[in-house]
C-alpha positions in Angstrom: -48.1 -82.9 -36.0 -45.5 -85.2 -37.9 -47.3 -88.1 -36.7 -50.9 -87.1 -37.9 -49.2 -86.2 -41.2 -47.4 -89.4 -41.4 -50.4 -91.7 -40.5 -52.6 -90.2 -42.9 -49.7 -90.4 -45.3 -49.3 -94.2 -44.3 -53.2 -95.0 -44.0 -52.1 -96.5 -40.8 -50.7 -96.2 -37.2 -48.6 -99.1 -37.8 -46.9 -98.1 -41.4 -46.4 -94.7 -39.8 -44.9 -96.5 -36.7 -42.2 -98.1 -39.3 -41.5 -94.6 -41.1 -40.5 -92.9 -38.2 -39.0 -96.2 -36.4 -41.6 -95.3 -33.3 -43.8 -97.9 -31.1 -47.7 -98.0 -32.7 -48.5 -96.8 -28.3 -46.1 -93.6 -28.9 -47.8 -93.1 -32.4 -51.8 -93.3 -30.9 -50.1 -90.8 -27.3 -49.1 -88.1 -29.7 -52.3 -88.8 -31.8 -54.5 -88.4 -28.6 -52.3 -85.0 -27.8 -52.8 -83.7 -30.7 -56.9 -84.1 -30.4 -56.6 -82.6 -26.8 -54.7 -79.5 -27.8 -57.2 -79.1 -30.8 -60.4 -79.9 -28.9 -61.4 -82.1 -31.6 -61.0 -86.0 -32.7 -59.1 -86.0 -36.0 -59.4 -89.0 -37.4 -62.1 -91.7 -37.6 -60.2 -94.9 -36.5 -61.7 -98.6 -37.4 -60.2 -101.8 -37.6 -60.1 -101.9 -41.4 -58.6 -97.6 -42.4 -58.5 -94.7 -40.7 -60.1 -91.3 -42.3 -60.3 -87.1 -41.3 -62.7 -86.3 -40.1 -64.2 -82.7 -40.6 -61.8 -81.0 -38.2 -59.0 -83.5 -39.4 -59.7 -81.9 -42.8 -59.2 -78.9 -41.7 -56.1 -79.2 -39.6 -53.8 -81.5 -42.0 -53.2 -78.7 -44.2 -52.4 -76.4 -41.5 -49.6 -78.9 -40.1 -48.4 -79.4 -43.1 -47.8 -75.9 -43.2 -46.0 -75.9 -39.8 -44.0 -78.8 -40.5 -42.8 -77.1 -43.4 -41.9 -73.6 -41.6 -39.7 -75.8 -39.2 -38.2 -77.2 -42.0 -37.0 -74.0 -43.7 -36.6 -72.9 -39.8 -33.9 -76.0 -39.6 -32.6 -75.5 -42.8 -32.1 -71.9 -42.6 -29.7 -72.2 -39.4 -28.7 -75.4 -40.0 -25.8 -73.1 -42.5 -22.6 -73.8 -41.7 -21.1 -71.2 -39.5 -18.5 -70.4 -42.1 -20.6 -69.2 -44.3 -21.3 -65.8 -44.3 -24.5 -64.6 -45.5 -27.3 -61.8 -45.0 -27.7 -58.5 -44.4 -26.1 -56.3 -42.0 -26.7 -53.0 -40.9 -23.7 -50.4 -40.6 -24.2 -47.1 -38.7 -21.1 -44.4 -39.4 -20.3 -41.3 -39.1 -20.6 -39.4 -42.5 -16.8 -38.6 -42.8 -15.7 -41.6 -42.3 -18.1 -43.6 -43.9 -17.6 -41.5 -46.8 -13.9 -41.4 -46.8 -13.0 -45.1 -45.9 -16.0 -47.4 -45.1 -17.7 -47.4 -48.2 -14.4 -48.6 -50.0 -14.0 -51.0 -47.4 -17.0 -52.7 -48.0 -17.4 -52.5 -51.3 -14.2 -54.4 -51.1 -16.1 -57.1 -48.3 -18.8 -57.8 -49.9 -16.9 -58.9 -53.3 -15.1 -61.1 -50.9 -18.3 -62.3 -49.7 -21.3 -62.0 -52.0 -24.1 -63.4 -49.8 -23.8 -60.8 -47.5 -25.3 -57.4 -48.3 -24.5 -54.4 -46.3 -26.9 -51.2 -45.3 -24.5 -48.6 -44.2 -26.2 -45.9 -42.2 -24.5 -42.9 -41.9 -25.5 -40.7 -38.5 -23.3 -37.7 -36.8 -25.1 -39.3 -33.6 -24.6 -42.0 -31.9 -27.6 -44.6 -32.0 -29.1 -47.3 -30.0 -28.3 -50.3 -31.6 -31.4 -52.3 -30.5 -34.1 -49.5 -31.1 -32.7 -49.1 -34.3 -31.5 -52.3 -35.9 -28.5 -52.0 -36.3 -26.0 -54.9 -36.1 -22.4 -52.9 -35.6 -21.7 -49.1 -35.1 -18.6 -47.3 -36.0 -17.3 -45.2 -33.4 -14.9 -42.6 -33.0 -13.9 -41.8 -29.0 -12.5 -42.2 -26.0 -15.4 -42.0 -23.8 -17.1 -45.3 -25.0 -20.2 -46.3 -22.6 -18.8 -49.4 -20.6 -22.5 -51.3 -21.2 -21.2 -51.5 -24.8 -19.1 -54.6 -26.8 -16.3 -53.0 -28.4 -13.6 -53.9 -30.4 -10.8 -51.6 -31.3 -10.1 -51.3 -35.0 -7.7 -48.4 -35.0 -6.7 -44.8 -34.2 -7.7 -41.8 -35.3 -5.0 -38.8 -35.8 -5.7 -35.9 -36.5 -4.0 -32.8 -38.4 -4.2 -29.3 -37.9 -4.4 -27.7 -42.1 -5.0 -25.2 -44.2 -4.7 -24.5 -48.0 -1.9 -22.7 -49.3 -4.2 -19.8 -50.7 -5.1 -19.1 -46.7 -1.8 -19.4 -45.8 -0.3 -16.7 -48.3 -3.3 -13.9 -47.0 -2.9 -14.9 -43.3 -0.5 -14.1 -40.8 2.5 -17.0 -39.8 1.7 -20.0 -37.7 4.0 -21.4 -35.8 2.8 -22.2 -32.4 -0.4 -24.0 -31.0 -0.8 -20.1 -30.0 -1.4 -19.0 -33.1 -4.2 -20.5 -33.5 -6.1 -17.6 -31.7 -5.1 -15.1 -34.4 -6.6 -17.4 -37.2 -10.2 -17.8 -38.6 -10.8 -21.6 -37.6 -13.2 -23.9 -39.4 -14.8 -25.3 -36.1 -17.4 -28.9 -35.8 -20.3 -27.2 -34.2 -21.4 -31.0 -32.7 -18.6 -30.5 -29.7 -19.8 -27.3 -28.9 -17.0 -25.0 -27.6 -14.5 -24.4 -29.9 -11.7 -25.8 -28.3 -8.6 -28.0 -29.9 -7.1 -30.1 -27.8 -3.3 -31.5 -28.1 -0.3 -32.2 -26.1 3.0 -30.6 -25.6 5.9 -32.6 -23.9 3.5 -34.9 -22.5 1.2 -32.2 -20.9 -2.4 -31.8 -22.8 -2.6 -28.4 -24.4 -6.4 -26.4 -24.7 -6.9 -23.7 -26.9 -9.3 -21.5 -27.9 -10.3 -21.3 -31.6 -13.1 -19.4 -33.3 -14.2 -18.2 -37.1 -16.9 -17.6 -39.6 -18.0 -21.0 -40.6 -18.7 -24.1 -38.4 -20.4 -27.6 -39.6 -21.8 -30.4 -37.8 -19.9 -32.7 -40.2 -16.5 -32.9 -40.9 -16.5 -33.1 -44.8 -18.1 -29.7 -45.0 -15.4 -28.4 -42.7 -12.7 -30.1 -45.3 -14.3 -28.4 -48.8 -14.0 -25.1 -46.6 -11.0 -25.7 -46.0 -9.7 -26.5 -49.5 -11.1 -23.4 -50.7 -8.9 -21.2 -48.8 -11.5 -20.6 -45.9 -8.8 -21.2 -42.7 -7.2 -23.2 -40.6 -9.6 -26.5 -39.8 -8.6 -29.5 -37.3 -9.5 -32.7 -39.3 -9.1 -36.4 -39.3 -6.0 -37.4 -40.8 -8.4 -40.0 -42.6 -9.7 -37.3 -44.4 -7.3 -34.9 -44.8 -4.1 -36.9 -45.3 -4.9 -37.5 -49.3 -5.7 -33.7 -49.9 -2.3 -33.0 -47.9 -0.2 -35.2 -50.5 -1.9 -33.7 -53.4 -0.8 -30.3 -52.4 -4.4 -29.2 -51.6 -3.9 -28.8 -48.0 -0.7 -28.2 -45.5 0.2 -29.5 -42.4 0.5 -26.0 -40.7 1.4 -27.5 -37.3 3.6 -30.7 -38.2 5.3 -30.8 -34.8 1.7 -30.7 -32.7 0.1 -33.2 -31.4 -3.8 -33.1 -31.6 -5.4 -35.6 -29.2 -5.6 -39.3 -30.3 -9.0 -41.0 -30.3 -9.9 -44.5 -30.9 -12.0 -46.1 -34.0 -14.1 -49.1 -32.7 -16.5 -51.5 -33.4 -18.9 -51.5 -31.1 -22.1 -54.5 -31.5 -24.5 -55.8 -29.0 -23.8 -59.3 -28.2 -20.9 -62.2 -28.5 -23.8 -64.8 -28.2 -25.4 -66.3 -31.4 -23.2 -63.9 -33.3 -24.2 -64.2 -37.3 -21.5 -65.2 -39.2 -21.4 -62.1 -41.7 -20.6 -59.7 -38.9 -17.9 -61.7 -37.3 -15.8 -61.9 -40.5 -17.0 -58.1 -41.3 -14.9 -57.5 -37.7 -12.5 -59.5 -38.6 -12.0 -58.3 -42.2 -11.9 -54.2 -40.7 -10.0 -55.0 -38.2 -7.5 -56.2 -40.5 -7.7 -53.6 -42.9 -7.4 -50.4 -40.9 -5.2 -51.8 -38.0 -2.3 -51.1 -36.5 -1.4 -48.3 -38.7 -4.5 -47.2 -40.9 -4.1 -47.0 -44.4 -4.4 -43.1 -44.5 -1.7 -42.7 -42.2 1.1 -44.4 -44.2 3.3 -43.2 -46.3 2.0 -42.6 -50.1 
């Protein structure tokens, strides 16, 4: 197609030959390609000028076309790998995407203004593939080994409540105690258990109460309002804990650690955006997260 453009650009096979530094018997084999894969002669050749025919008419504006597709196609990733640009689509859970995503990208993207960043925020996990989306944030130990992961960080949790509960409710001391409390459960895992561990031994117990959520944040307001006694995220909780508006019932308990991690769908041909938008989280939040240090 570059050739037929070029010799009816040129008026000639042999000027076109010069343009692209190619042999006048290359220039006529592509020419005579180009009329076979069309299934009609293009140009009216003579010894004096060459001119379109009707089909050639008709197709020179239509390569043109292509030739200038490939050229944005060549220019487009033809961008220096450095240079990170596009859009990227996020999914998160709603607590954490709400407590420390969003600030962490607002902050990326001021660092790098050609990327622009959809965060999608799910209390599921998603298929990547089906639904787009170029990294998921994901909070576990039970990762699917099909997946590419990259560890950020941990997640800690704290077992609160708000001092108003704590004045109306009886004394907790022990993991025990737990039973004799109303507990702000997450109604996505189901039973009501709390899992931590004692002396190196993991520790089950029991909990139950009045109001459950499929999300932690609701289980948080609850819990600032004097509700009970809720298990949360110490990336949402630890701030309300320093301002006085929660209490670390259970300081000496350990509830179960669980990993935060990137998880994306291939290393190959990996845009430029979301390797620095690894990078750049990986970095922020890691080794010790930013809600777990010291105010």
């Amino acid at each position: 197609m570059r050739v037929f453009v070029t010799v009816v650009e040129c008026g000639s096979q042999a000027a076109a030959a010069l343009r692209l530094d190619l042999s006048r018997p290359v220039i006529s084999r592509y020419l005579a390609e180009l009329e076979e894969w069309t299934g009609a002669r293009l140009l009216h050749r003579t010894t004096r000028r060459l001119s379109l025919t009707a089909a050639g008419k008709e197709t020179l504006p239509r390569c043109r076309q292509v030739l200038e597709l490939s050229e944005a196609l060549r220019t487009a990733v033809a961008a220096p790998d450095d240079t990170p640009q596009g859009l990227l689509r996020v999914t998160v859970s709603t607590s954490f995407g709400q407590a420390q995503l969003a600030q962490a990208v607002a902050e990326f993207v001021r660092l790098y203004p050609a990327v622009a960043v959809d965060m999608v925020l799910l209390d599921r996990a998603v298929n990547l593939v089906e639904e787009r989306i170029d990294l998921a944030i994901r909070i576990s130990n039970d990762l699917d080994p099909n997946v590419i992961a990259r560890r950020l960080t941990v997640c800690r949790s704290v077992v609160c409540a708000a001092p108003d509960y704590l004045r109306r409710a009886p004394a907790l001391r022990r993991i025990e105690d737990l039973a004799r409390h109303n507990c702000l459960t997450h109604s996505y895992y189901g039973t009501s258990v709390w899992h931590f561990e004692r002396d190196g031994e993991p520790v089950a117990v029991a909990v139950g109460g009045n109001i459950s959520a499929n999300e932690s944040v609701s289980l948080l307001q609850a819990a600032c309002a004097g509700a009970g006694v809720a298990l949360l995220p110490t990336y949402l909780a630890a701030s309300r804990i320093r301002a006085g508006e929660l209490v670390d019932v259970l300081p000496d308990a350990q509830p179960r650690e669980l990993g935060i991690y990137a998880v994306y769908t291939s290393r190959r041909h990996m845009p430029a955006a979301l390797r620095v938008l690894l990078d750049f989280l990986a970095q922020r939040f890691a080794p010790l997260p930013l809600w777990d240090s010291p105010a």
